[in-house]
BAFI-3210 file (N, C-alpha, C; in Angstrom, 3 decimals, decimal comma, padded with zeros to 6 digits):
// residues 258
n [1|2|3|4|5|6|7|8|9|10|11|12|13|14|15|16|17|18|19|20|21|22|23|24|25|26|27|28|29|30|31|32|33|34|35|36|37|38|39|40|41|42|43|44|45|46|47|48|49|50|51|52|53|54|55|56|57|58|59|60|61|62|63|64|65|66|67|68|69|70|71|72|73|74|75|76|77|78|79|80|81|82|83|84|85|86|87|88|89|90|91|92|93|94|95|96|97|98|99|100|101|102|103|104|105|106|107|108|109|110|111|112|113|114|115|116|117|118|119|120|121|122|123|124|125|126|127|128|129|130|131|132|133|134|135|136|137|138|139|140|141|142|143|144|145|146|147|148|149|150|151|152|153|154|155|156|157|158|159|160|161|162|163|164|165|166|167|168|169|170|171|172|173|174|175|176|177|178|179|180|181|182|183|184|185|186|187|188|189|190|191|192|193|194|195|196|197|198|199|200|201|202|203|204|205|206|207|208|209|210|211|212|213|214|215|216|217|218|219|220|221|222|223|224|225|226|227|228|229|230|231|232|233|234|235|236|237|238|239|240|241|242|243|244|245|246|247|248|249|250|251|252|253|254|255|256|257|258]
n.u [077,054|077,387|079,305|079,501|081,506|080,469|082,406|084,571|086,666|086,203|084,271|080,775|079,504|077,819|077,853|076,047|073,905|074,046|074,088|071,775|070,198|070,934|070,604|068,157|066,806|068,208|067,115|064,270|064,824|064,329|066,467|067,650|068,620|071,241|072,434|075,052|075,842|078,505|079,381|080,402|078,235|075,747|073,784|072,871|071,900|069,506|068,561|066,966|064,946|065,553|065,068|066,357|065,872|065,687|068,082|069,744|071,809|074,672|076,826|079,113|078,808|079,335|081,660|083,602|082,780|082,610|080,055|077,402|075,850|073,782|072,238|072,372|070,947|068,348|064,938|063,973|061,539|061,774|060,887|062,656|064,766|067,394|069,140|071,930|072,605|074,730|075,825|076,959|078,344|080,457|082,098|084,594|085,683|087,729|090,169|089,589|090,094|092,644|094,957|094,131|095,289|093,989|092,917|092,129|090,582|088,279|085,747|085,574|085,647|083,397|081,515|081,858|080,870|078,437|075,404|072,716|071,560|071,385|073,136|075,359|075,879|078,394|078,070|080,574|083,035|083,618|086,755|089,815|090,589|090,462|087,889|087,149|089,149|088,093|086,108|086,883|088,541|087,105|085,512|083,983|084,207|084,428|082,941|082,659|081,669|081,559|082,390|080,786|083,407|086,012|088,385|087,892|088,905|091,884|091,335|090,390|092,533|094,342|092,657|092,278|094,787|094,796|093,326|094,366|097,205|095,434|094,989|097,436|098,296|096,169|093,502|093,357|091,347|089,716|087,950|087,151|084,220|082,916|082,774|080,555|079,116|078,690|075,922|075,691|075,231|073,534|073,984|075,781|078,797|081,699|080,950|080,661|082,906|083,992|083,002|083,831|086,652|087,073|085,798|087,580|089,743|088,900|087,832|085,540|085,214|084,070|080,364|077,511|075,126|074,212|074,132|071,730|072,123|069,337|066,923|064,997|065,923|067,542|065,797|064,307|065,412|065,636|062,388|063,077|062,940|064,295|065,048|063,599|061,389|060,340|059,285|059,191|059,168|061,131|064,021|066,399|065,336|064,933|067,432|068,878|067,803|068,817|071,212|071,455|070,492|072,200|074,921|074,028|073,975|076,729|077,567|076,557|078,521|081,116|080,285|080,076|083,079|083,879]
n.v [095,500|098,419|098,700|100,111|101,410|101,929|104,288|104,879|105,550|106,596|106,453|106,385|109,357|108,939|107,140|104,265|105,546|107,048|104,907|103,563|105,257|106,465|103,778|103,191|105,625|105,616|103,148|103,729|105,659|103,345|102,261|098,509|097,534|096,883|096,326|095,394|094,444|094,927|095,043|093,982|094,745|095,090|097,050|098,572|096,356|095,744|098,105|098,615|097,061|093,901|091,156|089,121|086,605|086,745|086,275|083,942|083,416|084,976|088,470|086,997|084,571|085,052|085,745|083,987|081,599|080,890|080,740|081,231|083,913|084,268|083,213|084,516|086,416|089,008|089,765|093,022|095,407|097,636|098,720|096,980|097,249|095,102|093,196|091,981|090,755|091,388|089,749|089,843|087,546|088,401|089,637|088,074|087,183|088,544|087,576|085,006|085,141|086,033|084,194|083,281|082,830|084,524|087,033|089,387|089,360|088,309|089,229|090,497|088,121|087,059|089,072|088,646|088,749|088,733|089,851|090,709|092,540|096,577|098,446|098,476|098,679|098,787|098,819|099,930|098,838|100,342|100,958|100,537|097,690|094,230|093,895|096,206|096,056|094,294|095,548|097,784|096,266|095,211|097,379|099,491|102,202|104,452|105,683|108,335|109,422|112,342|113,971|116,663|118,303|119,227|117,591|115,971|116,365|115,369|112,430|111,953|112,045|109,785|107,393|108,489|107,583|104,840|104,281|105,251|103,401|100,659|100,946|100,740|098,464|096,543|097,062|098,893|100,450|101,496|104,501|107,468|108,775|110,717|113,088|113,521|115,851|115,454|115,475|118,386|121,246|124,687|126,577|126,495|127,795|126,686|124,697|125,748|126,471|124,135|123,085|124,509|124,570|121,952|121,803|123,825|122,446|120,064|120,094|119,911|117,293|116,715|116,676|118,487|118,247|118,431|116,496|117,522|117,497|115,915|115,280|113,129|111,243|110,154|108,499|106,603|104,743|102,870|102,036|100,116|101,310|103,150|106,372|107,803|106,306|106,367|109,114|110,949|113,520|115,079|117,025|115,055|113,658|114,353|115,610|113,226|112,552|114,548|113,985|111,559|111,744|113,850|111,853|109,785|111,203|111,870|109,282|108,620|110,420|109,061|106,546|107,569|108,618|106,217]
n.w [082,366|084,454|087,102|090,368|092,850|096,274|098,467|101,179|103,415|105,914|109,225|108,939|107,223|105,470|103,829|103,441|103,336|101,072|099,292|099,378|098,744|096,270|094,720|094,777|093,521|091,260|090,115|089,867|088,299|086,310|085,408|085,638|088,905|090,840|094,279|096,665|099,480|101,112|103,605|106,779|108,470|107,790|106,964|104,825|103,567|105,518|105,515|103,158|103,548|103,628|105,551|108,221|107,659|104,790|104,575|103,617|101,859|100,699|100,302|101,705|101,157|098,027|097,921|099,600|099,558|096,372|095,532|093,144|091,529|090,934|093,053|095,011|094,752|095,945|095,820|096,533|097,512|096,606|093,103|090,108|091,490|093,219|096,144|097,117|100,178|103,199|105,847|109,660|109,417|107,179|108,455|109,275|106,847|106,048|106,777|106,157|103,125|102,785|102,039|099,803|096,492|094,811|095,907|095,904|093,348|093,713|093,352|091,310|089,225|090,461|089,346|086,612|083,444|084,005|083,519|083,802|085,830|085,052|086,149|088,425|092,263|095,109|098,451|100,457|103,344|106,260|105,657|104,108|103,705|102,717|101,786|101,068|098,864|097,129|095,671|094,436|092,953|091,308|090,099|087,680|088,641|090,892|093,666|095,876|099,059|100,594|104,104|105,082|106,693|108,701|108,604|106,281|103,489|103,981|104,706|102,563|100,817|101,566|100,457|097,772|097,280|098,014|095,499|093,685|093,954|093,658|090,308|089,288|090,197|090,058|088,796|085,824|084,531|086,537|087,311|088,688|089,367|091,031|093,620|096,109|098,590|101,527|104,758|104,455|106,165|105,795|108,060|109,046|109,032|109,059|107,525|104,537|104,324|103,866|101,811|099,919|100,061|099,221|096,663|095,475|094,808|093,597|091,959|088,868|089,694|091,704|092,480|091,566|092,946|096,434|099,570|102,381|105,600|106,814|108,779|107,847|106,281|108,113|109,249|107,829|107,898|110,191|109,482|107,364|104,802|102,041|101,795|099,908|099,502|101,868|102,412|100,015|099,106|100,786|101,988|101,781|100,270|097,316|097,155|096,748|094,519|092,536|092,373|091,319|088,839|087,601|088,072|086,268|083,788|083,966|083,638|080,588|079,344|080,183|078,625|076,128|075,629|075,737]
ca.u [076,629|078,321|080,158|080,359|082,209|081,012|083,716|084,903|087,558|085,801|082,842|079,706|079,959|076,585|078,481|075,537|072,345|073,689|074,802|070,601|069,685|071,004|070,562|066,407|066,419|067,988|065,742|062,859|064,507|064,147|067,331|067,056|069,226|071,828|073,121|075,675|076,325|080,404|079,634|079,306|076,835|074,508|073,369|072,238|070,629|068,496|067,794|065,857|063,893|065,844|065,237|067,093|065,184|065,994|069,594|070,109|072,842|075,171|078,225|079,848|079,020|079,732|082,866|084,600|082,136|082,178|078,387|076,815|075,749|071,763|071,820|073,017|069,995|067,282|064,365|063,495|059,904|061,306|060,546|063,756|066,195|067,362|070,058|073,050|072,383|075,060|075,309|078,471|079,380|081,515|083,507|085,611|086,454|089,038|091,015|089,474|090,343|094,185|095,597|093,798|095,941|093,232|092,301|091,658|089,838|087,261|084,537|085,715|085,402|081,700|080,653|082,392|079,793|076,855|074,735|071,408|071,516|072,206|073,756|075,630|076,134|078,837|078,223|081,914|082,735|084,659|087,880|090,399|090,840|090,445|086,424|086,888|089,969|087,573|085,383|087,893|089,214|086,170|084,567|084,226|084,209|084,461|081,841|083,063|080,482|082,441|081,494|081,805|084,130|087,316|089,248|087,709|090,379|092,835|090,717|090,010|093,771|094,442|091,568|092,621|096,292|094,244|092,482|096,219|097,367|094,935|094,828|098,556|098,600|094,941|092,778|094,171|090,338|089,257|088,091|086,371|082,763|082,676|082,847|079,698|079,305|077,111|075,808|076,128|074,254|074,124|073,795|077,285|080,176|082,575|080,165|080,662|084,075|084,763|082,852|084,728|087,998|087,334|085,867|088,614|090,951|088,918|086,837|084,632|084,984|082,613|079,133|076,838|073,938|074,929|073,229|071,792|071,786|068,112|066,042|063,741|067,499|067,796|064,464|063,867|066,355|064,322|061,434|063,123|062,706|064,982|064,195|062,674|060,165|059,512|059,276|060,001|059,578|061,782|065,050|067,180|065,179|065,133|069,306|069,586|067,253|069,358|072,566|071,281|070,130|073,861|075,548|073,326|074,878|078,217|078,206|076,605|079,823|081,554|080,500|080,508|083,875|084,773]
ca.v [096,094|099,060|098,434|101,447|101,100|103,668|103,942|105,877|104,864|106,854|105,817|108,087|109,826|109,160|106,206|103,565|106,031|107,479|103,266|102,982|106,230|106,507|102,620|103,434|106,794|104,474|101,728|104,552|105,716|102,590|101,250|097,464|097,908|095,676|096,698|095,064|094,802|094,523|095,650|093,384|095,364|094,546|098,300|098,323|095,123|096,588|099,919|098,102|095,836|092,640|090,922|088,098|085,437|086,982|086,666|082,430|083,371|086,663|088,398|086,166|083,252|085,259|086,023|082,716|080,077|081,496|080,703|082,105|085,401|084,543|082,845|085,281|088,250|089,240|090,985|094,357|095,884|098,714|097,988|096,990|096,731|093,614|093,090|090,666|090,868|091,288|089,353|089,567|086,504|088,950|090,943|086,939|087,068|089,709|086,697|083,651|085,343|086,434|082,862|083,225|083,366|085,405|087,424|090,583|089,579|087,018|090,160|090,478|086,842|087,147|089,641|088,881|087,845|088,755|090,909|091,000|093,883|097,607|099,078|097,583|099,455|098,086|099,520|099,220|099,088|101,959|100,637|100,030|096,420|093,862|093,962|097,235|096,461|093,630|096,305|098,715|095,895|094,894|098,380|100,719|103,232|104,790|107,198|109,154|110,339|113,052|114,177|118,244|118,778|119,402|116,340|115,582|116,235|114,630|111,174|111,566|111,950|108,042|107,282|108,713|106,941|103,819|104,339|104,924|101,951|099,582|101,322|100,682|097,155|095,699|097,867|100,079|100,885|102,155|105,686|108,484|108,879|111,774|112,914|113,607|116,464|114,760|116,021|119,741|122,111|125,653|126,934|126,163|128,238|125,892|123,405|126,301|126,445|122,630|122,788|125,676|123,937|120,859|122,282|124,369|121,409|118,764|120,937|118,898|115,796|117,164|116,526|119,791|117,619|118,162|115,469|117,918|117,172|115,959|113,651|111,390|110,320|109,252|107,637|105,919|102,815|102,210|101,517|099,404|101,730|103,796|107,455|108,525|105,280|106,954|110,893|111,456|115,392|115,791|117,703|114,208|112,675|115,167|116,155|112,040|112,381|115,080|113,465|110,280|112,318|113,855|110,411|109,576|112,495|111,623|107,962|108,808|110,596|107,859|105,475|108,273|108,566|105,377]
ca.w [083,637|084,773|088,617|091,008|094,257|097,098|099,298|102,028|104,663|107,133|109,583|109,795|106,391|104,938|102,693|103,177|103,392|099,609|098,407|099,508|098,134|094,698|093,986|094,436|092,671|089,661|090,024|089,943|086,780|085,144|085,545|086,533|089,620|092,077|095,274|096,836|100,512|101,804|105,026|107,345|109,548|106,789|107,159|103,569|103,823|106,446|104,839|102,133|104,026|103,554|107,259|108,455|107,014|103,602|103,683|103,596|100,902|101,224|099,886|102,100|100,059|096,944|098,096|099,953|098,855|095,281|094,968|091,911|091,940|090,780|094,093|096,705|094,697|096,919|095,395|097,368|097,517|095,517|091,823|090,075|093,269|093,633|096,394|097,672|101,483|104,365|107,441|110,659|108,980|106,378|109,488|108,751|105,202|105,718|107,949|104,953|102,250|103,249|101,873|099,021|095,603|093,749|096,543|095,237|092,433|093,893|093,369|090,064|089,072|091,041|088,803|085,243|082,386|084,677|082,919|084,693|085,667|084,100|086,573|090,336|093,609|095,847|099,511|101,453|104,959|106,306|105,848|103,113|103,742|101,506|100,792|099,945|097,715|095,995|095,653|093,393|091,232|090,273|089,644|086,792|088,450|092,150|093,943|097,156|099,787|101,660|104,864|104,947|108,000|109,148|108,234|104,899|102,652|104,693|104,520|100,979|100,109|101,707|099,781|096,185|097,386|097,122|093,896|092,441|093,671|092,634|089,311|088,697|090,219|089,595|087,437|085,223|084,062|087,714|086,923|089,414|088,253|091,238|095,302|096,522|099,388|102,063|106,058|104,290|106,857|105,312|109,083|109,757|108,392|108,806|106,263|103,575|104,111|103,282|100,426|099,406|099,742|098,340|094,880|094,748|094,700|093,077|090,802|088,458|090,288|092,939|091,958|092,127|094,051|097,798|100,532|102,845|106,651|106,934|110,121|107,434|105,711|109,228|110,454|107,087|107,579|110,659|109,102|106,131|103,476|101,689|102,121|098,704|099,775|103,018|102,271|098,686|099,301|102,098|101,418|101,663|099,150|096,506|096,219|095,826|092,635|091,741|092,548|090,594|087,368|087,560|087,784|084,503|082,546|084,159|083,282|079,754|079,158|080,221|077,546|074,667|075,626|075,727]
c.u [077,705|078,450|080,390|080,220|081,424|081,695|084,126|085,730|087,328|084,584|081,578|080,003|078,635|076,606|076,887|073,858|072,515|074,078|072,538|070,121|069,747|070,438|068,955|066,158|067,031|067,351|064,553|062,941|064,509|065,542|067,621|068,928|070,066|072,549|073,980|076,183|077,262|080,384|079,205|078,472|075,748|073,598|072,553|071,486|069,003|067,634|067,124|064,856|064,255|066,286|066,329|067,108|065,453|067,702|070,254|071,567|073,005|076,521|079,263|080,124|079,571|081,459|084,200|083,963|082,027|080,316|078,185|075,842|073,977|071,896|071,757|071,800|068,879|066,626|063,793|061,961|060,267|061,351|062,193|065,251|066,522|068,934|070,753|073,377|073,926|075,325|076,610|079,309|080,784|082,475|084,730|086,156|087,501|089,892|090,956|090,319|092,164|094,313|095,097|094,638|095,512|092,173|091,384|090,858|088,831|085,903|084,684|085,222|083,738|080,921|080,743|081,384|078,491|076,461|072,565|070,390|072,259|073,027|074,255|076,221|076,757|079,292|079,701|081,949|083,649|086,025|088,839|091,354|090,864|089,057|086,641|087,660|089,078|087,113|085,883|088,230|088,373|084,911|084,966|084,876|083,896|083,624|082,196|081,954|081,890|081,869|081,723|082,192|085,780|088,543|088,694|088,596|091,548|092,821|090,717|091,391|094,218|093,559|091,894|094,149|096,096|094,233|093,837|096,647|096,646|094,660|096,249|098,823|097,471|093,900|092,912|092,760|089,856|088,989|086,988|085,470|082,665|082,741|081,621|079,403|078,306|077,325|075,971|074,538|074,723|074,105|075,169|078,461|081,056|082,120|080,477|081,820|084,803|084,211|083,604|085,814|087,886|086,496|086,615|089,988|090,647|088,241|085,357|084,230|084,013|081,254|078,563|075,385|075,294|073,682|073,131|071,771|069,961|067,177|065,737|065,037|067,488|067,048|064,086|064,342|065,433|062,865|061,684|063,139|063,645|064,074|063,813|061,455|059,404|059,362|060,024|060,196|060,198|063,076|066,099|067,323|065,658|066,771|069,483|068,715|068,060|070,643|072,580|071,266|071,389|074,657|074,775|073,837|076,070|078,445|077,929|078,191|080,601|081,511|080,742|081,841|084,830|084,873]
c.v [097,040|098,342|099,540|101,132|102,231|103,331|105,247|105,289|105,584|106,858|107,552|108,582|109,699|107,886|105,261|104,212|106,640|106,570|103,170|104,087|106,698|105,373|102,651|104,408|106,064|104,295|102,906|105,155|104,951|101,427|099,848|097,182|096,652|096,303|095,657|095,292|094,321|094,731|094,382|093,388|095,324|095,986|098,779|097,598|096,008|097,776|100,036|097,596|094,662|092,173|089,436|086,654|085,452|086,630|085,205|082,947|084,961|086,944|087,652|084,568|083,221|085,111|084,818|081,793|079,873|080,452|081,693|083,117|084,832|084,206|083,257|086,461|087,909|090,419|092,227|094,663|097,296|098,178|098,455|096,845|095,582|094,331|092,057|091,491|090,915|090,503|089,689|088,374|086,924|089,507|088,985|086,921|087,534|088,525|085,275|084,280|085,595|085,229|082,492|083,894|084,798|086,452|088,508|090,427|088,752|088,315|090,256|089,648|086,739|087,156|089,313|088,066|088,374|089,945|090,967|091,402|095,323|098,096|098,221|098,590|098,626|098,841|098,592|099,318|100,443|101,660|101,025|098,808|095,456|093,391|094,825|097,157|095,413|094,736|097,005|097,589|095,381|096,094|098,924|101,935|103,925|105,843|107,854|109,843|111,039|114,274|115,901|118,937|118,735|118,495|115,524|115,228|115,111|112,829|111,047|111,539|110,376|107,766|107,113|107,646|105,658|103,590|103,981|103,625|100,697|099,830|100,931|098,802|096,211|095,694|098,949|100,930|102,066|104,063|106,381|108,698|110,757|111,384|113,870|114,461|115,952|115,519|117,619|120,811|123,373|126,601|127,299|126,919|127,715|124,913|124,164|126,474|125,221|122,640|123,117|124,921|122,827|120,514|122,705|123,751|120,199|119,298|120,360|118,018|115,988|117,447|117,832|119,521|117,873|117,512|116,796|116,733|117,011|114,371|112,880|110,650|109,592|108,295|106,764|104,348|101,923|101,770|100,456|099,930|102,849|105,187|108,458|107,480|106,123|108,128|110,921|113,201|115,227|116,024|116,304|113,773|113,481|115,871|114,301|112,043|113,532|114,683|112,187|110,747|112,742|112,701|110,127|110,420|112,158|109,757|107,859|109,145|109,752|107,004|106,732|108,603|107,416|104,557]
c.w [084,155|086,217|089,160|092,426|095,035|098,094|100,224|103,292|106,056|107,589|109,428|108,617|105,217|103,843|102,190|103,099|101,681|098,947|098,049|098,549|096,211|093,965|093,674|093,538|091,373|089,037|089,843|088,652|085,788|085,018|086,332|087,513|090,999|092,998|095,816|098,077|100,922|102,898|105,934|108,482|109,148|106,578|106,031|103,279|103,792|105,994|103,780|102,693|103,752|104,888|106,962|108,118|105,651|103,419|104,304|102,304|100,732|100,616|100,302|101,706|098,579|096,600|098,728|099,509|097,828|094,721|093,783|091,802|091,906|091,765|095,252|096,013|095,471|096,217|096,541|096,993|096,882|094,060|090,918|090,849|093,176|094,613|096,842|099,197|102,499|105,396|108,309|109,941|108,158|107,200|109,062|107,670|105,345|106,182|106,815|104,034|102,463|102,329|100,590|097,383|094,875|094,306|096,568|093,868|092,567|093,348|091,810|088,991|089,434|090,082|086,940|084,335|082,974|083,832|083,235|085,098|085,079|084,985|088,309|090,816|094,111|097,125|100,118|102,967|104,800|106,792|104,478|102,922|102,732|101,034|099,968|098,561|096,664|095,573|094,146|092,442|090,939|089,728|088,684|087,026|090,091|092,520|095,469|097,404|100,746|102,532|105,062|106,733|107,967|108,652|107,019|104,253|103,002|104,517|103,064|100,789|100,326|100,710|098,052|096,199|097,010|095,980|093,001|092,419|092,973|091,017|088,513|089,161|089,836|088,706|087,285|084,611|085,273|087,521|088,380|089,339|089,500|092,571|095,317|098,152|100,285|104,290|105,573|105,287|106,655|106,616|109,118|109,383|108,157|107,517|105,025|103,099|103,440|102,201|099,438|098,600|098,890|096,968|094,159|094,681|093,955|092,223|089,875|088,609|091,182|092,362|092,724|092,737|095,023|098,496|101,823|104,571|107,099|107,539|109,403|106,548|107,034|110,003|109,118|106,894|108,991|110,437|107,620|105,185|103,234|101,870|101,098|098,678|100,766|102,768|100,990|098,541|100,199|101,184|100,611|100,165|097,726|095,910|096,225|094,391|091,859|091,555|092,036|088,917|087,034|087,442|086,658|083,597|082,563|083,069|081,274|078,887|078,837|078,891|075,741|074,537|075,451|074,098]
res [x|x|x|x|x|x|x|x|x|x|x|x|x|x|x|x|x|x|x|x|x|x|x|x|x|x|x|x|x|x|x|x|x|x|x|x|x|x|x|x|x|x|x|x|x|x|x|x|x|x|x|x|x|x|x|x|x|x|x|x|x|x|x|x|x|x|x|x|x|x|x|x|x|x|x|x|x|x|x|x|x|x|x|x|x|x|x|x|x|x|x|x|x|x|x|x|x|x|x|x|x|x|x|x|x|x|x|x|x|x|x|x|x|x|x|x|x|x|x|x|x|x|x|x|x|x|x|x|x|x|x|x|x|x|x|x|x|x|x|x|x|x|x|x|x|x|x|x|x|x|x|x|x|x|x|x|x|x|x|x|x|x|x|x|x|x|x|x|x|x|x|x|x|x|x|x|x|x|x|x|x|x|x|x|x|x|x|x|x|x|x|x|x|x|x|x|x|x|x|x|x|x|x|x|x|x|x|x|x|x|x|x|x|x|x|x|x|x|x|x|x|x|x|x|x|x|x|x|x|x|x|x|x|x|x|x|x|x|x|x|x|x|x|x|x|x|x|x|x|x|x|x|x|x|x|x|x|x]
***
């Protein structure tokens, strides 16, 4: 099963509408699909349709109670989805887990042997605490949503500072799969300008799907459904099927390389 982290240490950034968005356009291509919610605003949860009644067992059991992963999946109403639910109960872990020898690798341990599913999504909060650092040492492979404004770069550089570190102290595998341009409104001048910059500094790593700025991305978590469920033509939906079909070429790579 591949493992990809999305991650972003800053709020508002589109992180958990493209964790919901890619993990369905997957699952739609066939790939039998696991999401993974770290947040614990459950925001992902939610943006599937997994209510409150659904989530008796949660990353928070995965993660301090080490429960066994079949027991924390929740099937979704999209075909192939399955996810590991959310609740407030996780904003605590960061405070359980501290005292914990093997702290950083309890996600690791979670996931190791599972094979399930083909591919796992692990939505983070917007921190770089220690969900997110489970997050990294137990991923393949890292996905950056970055928001196109002013202070991008700046965020992403903490960010990559991470990646290094846990790459030199926890997993030395941890690789980039790509940063993802998301909120891009071609209205804006300033929006053309960040793109600008941060192709011409990260070059190939920047996926050539951009997440435009678009309302049914935003009205679709209210109704439970990811937003290639609710409006598969609308602009939103359509750059995550292209920004999913790209990650499929990318991760191809990946294994012919490896």
């Amino acid at each position: 099963m591949i493992t990809i982290a999305i991650a972003n240490q800053k709020g508002g950034v589109g992180k958990t509408t493209t964790a919901i968005n890619v993990a369905t356009a997957m699952a739609a291509a066939g790939w039998r699909t696991l999401l993974i919610d770290l947040d614990p605003q459950g925001n992902a949860s939610t943006g599937v349709g997994i209510d409150a009644a659904q989530r008796e067992m949660t990353s928070y059991d995965l993660l301090v109670d080490n429960a066994p992963i079949e027991e924390c999946i929740v099937s979704s109403n999209v075909a192939n989805l399955d996810v590991i639910p959310a609740t407030v109960d996780l904003s605590g872990a960061e405070v359980e887990l501290v005292g914990k020898d093997d702290r950083t690798a309890l996600m690791r341990n979670a996931l190791a042997g599972y094979d399930g599913h083909d591919i796992c999504f692990v939505d983070c909060p917007p921190s770089l605490g220690l969900l997110t650092l489970n997050a990294l040492c137990a991923a393949d492979t890292l996905l950056v949503p970055l928001q196109c404004e002013f202070f991008a770069l700046e965020g992403l550089s903490q960010l990559l500072n991470t990646v290094e570190m846990v790459q030199q102290r926890f997993n030395p595998d941890l690789g980039i799969v790509g940063i993802v341009l998301t909120m891009f409104d071609r209205r804006n001048r300033l929006t053309d300008q960040v793109a600008e910059d941060v192709r011409e500094c990260l070059g190939a790593l920047v996926f050539e799907a951009v997440i435009p700025r678009n309302v049914r991305l935003s009205e679709a978590p209210s109704h439970g459904l990811p937003a290639l469920v609710y409006d598969q033509g609308c602009m939103g939906s359509r750059a995550y099927v292209e920004l999913a079909r790209e990650l499929t070429g990318r991760l191809k790579h990946e294994r012919k390389a490896a």
